[in-house]
C-alpha positions as CSV (number, residue, x, y, z in Angstrom):
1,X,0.0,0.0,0.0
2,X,1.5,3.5,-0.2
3,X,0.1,7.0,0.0
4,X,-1.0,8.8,3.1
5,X,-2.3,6.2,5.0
6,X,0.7,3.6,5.4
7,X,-0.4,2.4,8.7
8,X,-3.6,2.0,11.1
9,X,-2.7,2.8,14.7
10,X,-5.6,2.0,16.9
11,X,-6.0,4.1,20.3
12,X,-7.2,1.4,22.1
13,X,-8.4,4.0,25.3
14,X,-10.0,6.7,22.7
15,X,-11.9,4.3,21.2
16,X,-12.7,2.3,24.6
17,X,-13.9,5.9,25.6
18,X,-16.3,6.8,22.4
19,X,-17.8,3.7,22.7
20,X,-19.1,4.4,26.1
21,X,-19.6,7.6,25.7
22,X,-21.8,6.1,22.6
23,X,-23.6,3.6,25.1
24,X,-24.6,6.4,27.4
25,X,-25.9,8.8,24.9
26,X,-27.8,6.4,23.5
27,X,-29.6,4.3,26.2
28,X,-30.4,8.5,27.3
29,X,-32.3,8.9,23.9
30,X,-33.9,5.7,24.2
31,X,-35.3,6.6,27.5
32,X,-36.4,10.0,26.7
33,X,-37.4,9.8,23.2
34,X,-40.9,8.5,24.4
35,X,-41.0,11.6,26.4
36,X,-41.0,14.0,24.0
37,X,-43.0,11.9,21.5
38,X,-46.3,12.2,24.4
39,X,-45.1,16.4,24.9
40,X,-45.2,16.7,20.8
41,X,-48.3,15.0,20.8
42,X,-50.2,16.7,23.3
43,X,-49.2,20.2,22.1
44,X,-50.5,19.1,18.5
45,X,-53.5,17.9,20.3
46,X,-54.1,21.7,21.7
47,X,-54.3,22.9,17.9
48,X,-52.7,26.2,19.0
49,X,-52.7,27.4,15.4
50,X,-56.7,28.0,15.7
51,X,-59.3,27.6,13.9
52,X,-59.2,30.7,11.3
53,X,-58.3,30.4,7.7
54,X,-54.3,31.2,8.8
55,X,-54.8,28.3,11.2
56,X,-56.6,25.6,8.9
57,X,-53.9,27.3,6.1
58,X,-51.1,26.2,8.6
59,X,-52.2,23.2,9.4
60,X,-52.8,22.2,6.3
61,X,-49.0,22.7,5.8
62,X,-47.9,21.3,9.2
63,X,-49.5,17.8,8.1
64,X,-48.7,17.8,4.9
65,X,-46.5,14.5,3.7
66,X,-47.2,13.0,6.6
67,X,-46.5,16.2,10.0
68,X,-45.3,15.2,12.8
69,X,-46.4,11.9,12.8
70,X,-43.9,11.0,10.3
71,X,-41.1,12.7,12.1
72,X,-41.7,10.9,15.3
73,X,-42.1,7.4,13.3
74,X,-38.6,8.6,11.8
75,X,-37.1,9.6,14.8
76,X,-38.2,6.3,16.7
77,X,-36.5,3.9,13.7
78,X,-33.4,6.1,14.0
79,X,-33.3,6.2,17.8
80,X,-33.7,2.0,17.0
81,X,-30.8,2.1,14.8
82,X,-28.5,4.3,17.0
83,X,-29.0,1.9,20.0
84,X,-28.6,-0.9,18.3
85,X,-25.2,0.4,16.8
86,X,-23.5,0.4,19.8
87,X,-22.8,-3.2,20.1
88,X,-22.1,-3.6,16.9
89,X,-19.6,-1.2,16.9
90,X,-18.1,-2.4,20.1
91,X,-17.8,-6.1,18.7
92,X,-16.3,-4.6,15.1
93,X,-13.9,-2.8,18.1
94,X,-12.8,-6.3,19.8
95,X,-12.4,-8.3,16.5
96,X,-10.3,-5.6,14.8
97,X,-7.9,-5.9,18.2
98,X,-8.5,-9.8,18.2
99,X,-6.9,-9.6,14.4
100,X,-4.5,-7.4,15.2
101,X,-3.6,-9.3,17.9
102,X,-3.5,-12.3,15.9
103,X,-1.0,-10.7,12.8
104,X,1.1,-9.5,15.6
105,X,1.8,-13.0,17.2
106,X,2.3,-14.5,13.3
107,X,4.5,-11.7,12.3
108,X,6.5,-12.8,15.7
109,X,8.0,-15.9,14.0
110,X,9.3,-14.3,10.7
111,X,12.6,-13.2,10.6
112,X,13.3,-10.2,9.0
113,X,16.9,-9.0,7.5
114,X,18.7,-7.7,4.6
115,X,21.3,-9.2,2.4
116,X,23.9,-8.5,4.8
117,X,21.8,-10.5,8.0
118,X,20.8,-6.8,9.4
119,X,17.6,-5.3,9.5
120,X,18.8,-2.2,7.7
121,X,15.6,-0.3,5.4
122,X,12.4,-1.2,6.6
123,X,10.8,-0.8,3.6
124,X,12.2,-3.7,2.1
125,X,13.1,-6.9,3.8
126,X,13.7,-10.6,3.0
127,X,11.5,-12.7,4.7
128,X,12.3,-15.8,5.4
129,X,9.6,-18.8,7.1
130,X,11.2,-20.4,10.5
131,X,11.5,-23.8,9.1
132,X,13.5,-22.5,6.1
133,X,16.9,-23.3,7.7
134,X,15.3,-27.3,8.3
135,X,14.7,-27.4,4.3
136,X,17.9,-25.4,2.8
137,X,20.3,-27.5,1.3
138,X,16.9,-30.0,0.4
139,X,17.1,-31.0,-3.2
140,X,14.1,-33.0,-4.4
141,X,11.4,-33.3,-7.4
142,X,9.0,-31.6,-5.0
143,X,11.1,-29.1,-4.6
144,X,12.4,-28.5,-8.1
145,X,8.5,-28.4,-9.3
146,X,6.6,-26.4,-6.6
147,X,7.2,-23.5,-4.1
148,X,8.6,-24.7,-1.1
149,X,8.5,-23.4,2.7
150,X,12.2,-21.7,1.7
151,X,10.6,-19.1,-0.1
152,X,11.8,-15.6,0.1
153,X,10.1,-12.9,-0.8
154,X,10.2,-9.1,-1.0
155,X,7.3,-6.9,1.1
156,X,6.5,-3.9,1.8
157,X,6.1,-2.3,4.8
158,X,2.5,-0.9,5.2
């Protein structure tokens, strides 16, 4: 890979922290939402706009394509969705570490170096498996048709 973004680097206690910050907002909405769905419906109930032909005139807008009926429906699937996120987002969290995790503890049995046996330009590096040393010298049919566990090859650092 190459251009800006060579590297992830997760923050591990910023993220830890969004996600409950996440968490608390939304079980809040979920507990008020209802609240101000009844205080939104019993002020439309009033029908403060009167009865005149300005009132019927802005009613006739305020309902229109559905009023506030269809925001609060909208709001109450969105409120759904936000809660519901949360977890979601926390488990995408703890397998992206578990991964991570996982890469790191592979990557701990591959020896990295240069031509020279140093780990000199991290950029480019020959990479050689841990049982390479076992099989070097090895000179079969297998080996002379397919790809064996000697191979070496150049990488990238990303």
């Amino acid at each position: 890979m190459s251009g800006r973004f060579e590297s992830v680097i997760i923050n591990k206690t910023a993220v830890t922290g969004g996600l409950s910050q996440w968490t608390t907002m939304a079980g809040d909405l979920e507990r008020d939402y209802p609240g101000l769905v009844a205080r939104i419906t019993e002020l439309n109930a009033a029908e403060p706009w009167g009865g005149g032909s300005e009132g019927s005139s802005f009613r006739n807008s305020y309902y229109l394509s559905g009023g506030p009926e269809a925001l609060i429906a909208k709001g109450k699937s969105l409120v759904k969705q936000i809660v519901e996120a949360g977890p979601r987002l926390r488990t995408t969290f703890d397998t992206t570490l578990a991964v991570d995790e996982a890469h790191a503890q592979d990557l701990a049995h591959v020896t990295a170096e240069d031509e020279g046996g140093q780990y000199a330009d991290p950029r480019t590096l020959r990479v050689t498996a841990p049982n390479a040393a076992q099989n070097a010298g090895r000179n079969t049919a297998q080996n002379d048709t397919a790809q064996d566990d000697t191979a070496q090859d150049t990488v990238r650092q990303v």
